[in-house]
N, C-alpha and C positions, 0 to 999 in steps of 0.2 A: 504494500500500500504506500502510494509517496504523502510526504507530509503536507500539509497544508500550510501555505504561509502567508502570515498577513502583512501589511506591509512593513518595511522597517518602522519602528518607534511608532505604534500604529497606539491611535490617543481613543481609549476606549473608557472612558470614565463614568460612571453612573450607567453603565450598560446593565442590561439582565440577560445573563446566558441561563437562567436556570434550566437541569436538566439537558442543558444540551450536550452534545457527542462531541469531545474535542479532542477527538485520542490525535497522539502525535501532529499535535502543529502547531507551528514556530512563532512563539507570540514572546520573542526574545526583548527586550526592554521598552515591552507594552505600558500601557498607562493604563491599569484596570483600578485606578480608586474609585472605592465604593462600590464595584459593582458587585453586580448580582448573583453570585453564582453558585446558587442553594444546588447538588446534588447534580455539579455539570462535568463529564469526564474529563481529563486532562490530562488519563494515562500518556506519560512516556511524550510529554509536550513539552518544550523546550520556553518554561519562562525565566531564565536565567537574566537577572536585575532588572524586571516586571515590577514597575508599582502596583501594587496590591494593599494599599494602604487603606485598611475603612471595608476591607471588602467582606462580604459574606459568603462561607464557602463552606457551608452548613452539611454535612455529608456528601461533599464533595470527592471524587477520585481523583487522586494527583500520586497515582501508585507508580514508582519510576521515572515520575517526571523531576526535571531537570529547573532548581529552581537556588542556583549558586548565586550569593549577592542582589537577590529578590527583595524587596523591600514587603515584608508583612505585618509590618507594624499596626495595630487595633485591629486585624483581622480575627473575623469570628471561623475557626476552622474543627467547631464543635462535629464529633465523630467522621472527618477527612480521614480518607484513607493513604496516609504519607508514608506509606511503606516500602522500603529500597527507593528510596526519592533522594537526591543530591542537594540538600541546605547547605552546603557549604560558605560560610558568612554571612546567609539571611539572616535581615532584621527581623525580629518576633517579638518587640518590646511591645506590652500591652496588649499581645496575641491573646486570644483564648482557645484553651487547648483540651478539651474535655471531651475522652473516649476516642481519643487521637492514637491510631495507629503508626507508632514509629516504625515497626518492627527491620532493622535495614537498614533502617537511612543512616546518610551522613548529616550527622549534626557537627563537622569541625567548625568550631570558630565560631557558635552558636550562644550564644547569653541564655541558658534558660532563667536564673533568675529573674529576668525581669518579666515573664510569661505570666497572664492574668488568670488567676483560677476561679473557678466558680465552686460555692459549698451551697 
């Protein structure tokens, strides 16, 4: 399957993808703040330093995708499935991270302390 690619630095802000199919495509330093993307696949998609800042990704698939130096700061990524996913330097300050599947991933260079928990 070839990937899909949107354009460079492709300015997607306040978008709703929810639920949509975005396996493998290259949305490499997108602008997705805020948007919407409750339970949208993203297997094995290349957002590597994508703002994602604000965004909701509420049971989201992001299993193998590529998301080094991504900006997820206040992202809600409540049960995302980030497993074998490359965080390598993502921001996730004031991320929310509840029933979040690491299993795999690279978290080098990752701050979890400053990750928002919900009780």
């Amino acid at each position: 399957m070839k990937t899909s690619v949107f354009k460079p630095y492709a300015n997607l802000p306040n978008t709703s993808f929810r639920g949509a199919y975005l396996k493998n495509v290259n949305l490499r330093r997108a602008n997705l703040e805020n948007a919407y993307l409750i339970d949208a696949n993203f297997e094995e998609s290349d957002l590597s330093g994508a703002n994602l800042r604000g965004a909701c990704l509420i049971g989201a698939n992001l299993r193998k995708a590529y998301l080094a130096h991504a900006d997820l700061r206040g992202t809600d990524l409540t049960e995302a499935d980030l497993s074998e996913a490359d965080l390598f330097h993502a921001k996730l300050n004031d991320a929310v991270l509840v029933d979040v599947d690491l299993t795999g991933a690279d978290l080098t260079g990752v701050d979890l302390k400053v990750v928002k928990r919900r009780y």
